[in-house]
N, C-alpha and C positions, 0 to 999 in steps of 0.2 A: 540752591536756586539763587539766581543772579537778578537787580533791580534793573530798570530800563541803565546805567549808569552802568555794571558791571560789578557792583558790589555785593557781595552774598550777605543775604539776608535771613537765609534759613533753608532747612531742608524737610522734603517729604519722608515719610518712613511708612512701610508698608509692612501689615502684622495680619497675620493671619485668625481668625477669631468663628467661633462654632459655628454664628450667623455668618459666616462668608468673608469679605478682604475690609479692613479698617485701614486708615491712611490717618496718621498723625502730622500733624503740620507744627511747625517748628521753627523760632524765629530768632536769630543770633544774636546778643545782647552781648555790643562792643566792651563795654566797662566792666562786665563781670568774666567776659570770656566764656561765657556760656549760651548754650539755648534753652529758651524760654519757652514751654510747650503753650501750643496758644487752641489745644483740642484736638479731640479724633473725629472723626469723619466717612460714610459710606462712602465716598466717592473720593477720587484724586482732585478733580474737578474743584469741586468743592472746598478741600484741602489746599490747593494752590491759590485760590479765589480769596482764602482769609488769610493768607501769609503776605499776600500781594496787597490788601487794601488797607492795611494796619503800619 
């Protein structure tokens, strides 16, 4: 996922789970080179909503 600016910022991940589809949201931490999990989540929605406002 890309910021209004074009920069990635993190990704969704979609896992499958007994209750149904879980979405992890994921957000790229330039100085370590890695992402940072920032939770799972029912919905994409939701998911995109906390990678976007952080």
């Amino acid at each position: 996922m890309r910021d209004r600016t074009g920069l990635i910022v993190g990704h969704i991940e979609s896992c499958a789970d007994a209750r149904g589809v879980r979405y992890s949201a994921k957000r790229f931490h330039a100085p370590s080179r890695a992402f940072r999990s920032l939770g799972e989540f029912w919905s994409a929605d939701e998911a995109i909503r906390v990678l976007l406002d952080r």
